[in-house]
C-alpha positions as CSV (number, residue, x, y, z in Angstrom):
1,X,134.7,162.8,92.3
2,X,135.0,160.9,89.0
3,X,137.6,159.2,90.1
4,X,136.0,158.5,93.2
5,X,133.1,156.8,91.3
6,X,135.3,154.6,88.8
7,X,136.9,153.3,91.7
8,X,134.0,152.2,93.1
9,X,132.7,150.6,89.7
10,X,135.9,148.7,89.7
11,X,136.1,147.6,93.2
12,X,132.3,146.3,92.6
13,X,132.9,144.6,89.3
14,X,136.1,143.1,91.3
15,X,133.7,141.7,93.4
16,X,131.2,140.6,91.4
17,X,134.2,138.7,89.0
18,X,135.3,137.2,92.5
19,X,131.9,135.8,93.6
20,X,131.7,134.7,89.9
21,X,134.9,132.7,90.1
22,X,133.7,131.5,93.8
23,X,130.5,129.9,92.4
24,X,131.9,128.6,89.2
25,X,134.4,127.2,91.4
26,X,131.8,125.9,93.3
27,X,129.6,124.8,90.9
28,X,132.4,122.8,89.1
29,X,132.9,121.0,92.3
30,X,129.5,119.9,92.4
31,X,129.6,119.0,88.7
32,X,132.3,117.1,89.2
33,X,130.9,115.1,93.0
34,X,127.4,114.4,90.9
35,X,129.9,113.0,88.1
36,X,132.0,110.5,90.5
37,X,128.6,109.6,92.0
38,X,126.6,108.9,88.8
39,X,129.6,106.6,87.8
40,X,129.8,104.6,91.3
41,X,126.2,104.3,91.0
42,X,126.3,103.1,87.3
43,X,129.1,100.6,88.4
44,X,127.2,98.9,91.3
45,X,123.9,98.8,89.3
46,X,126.6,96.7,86.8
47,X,127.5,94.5,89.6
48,X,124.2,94.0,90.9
49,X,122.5,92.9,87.1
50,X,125.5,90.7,87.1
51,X,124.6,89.1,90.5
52,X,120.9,89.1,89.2
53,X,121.5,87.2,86.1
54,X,123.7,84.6,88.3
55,X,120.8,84.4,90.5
56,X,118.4,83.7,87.6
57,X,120.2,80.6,86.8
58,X,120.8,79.7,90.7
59,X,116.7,79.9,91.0
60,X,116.3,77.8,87.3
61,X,118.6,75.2,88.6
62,X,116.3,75.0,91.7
63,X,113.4,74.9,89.9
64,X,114.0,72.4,87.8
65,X,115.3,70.1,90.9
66,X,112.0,71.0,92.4
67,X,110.1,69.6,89.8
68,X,112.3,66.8,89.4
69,X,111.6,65.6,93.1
70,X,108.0,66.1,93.2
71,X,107.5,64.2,90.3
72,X,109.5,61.7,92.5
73,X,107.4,61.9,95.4
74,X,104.2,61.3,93.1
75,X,105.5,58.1,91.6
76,X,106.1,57.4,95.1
77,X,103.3,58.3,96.4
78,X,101.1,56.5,93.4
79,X,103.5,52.8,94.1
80,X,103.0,53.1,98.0
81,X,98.9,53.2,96.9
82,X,99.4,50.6,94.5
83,X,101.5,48.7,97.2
84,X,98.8,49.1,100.2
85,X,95.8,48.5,97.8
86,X,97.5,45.2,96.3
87,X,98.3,44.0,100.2
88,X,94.7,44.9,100.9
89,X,93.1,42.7,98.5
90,X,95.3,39.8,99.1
91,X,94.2,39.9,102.4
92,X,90.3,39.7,101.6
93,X,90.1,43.0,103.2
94,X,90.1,45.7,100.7
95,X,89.5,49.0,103.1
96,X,88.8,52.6,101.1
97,X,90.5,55.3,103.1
């Protein structure tokens, strides 16, 4: 009966050690899945910074051209006044708008 019973504890601790291996198997796997993951992650987050700081200067660039042609437009704007104002009061009829 003895024996019986130390068979038994060693066929249970057998399978305890092999559902011990199973999820340490299994747990390594994930480990290793979160691992790859956290480092594609980490290398598009590179990637995108780097297309964010390009972007930064691509938007700079614009914004200076931006203010570049409406200062344009206002010294336009501010002759084409001076222009229609001068025409009108050569011609005797000076008009506000």
């Amino acid at each position: 009966m003895t024996y019986d019973i130390n068979l038994i504890s060693i066929y249970l601790f057998v399978l305890q050690h092999t559902d011990l291996q199973l999820l340490h198997a299994q747990t390594e796997k994930s480990y290793f899945e979160a691992k790859l993951k956290l480092e594609r992650l980490c290398g598009e987050k590179q990637a995108l910074l780097q297309e964010n700081k390009s972007l930064e200067g691509d938007r700079d660039d614009l914004r200076h051209k931006l203010r570049l042609i409406t200062e344009e437009n206002v010294q336009i704007k501010q002759r084409w006044v001076s222009v229609t104002d001068t025409c009108r009061c050569n011609q005797g009829k000076f008009q506000d708008y």
